[in-house]
Structure formats: C-alpha cells, structure tokens
C-alpha positions as CSV (number, residue, x, y, z in Angstrom):
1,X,-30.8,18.6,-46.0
2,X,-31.0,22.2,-45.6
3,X,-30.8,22.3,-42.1
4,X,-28.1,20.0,-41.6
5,X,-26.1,22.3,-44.2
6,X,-27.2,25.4,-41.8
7,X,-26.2,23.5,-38.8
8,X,-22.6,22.6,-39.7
9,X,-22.3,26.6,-41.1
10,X,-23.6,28.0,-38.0
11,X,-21.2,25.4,-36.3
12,X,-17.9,26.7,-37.8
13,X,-19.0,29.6,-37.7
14,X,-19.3,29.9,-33.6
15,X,-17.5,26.8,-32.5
16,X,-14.0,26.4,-34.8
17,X,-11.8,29.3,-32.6
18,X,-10.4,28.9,-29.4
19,X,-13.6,30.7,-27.2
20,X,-16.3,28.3,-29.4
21,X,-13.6,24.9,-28.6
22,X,-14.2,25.5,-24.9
23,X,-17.9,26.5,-25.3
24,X,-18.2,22.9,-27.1
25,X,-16.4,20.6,-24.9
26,X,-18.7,22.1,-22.0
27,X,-22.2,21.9,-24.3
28,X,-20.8,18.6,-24.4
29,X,-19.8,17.6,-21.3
30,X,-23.3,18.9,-19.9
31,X,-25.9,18.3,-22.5
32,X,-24.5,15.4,-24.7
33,X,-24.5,18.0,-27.9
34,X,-21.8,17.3,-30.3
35,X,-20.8,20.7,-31.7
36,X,-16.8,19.9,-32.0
37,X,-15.8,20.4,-35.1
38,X,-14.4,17.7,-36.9
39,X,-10.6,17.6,-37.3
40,X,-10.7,17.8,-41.3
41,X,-12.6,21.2,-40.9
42,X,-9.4,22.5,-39.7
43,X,-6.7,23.7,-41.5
44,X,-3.6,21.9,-41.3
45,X,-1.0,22.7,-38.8
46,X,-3.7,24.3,-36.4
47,X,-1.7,24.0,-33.2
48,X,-3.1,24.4,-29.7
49,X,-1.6,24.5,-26.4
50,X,-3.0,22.6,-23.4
51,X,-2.3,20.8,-20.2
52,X,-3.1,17.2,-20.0
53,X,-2.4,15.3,-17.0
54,X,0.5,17.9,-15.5
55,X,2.0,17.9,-19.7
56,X,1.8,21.1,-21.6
57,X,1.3,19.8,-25.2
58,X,1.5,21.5,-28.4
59,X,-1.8,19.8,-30.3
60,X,-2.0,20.0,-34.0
61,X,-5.8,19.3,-34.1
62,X,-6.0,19.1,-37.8
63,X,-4.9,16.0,-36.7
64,X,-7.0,12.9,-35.9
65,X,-5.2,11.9,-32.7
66,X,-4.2,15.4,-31.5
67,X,-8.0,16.6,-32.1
68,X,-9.0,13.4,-30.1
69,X,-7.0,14.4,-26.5
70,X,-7.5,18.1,-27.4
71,X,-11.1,18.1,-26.8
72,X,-10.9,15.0,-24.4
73,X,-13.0,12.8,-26.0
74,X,-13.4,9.4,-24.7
75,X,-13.2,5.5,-27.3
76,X,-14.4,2.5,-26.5
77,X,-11.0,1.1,-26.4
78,X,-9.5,3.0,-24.2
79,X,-12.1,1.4,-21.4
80,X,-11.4,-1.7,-22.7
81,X,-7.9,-1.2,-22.0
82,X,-8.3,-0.1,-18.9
83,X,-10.1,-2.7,-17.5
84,X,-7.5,-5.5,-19.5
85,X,-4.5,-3.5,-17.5
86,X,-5.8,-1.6,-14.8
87,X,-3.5,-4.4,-12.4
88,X,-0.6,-3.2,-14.1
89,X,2.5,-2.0,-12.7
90,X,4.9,-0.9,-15.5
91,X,3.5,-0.1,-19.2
92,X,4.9,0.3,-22.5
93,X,3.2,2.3,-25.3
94,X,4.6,1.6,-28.2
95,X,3.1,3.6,-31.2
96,X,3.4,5.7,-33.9
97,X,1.9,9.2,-32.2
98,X,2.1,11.1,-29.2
99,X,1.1,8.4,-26.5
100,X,-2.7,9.0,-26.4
101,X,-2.7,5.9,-24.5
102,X,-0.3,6.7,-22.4
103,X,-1.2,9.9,-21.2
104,X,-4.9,8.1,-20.4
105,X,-4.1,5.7,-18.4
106,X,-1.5,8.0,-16.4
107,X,-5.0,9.8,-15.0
C-alpha cells in the first residue's frame, strides 16, 4: 500500500506537465509502462494543443475523451469498429464529443 501511494506521488510528480506527458506516451509506447496520469488527476480545463491526423486540436484532458486521443491511447472498440467498417465508403459519426471515432478511422 505504501508503495503504490509512492508510485502515483512520484508519478505526478514527473509525469503530469507537458515534458513528463511525452516522456509517458514513449515509456509507453516502448516498454508497456502505464505512467499517464489519469484524467481526474488533472485540473479542469487543462487544455493542450496537438496535431492528430493533419487537425490541430485544443484537448481539455481533464476530460475523459480529450485525455483518451491526447495521449493516443488505443479501445477495444475502436478495432472492433474497424474491422465491422473498414469496407466503408462514406461514414457518419454522430455523437456527443469531438469525433474520437472519426478522427480514428480517418488514419
């Protein structure tokens, strides 16, 4: 219990600012380590500004979606939605965000 306590200290501690984000999605990337730090760690209206897919896009990732595309994790579902529409020519994503979908399957 005490190290998982020192863990997630040490964790916003180095990983929860801009240099640490990128140093996460690297570590894990290469090694499988999940040092993100979740989205209600943030506070809210944390915006970030990225590129996704040729888009510039303002992230709030104190937000669950936002915090999803901004550190490019992947779901289950999107695969599954791939390979249900991957012979698609024209698709509609209708939703109550920013288009996660949308701006997946557009890669």
């Amino acid at each position: 219990m005490i190290f998982r306590k020192t863990f997630y200290n040490l964790r916003n501690i180095f990983f929860k600012n801009r240099i640490g984000e990128i140093i996460s999605i690297y570590f894990q990337k290469l090694f499988g380590l999940k040092l993100i730090v979740p989205h209600l760690e943030y506070d809210l209206h944390t915006f970030r500004l990225v590129k996704r897919n040729g888009l510039f896009l303002k992230l709030d990732i104190s937000n669950e979606v936002d915090h999803f595309i901004y550190f490019k994790k992947r779901d289950s579902s999107f695969d599954y939605l791939h390979n249900e529409i991957k012979n698609a020519r024209t698709i509609l994503d209708i939703g109550g965000n920013i288009g996660a979908f949308a701006l997946f399957l557009n890669s």
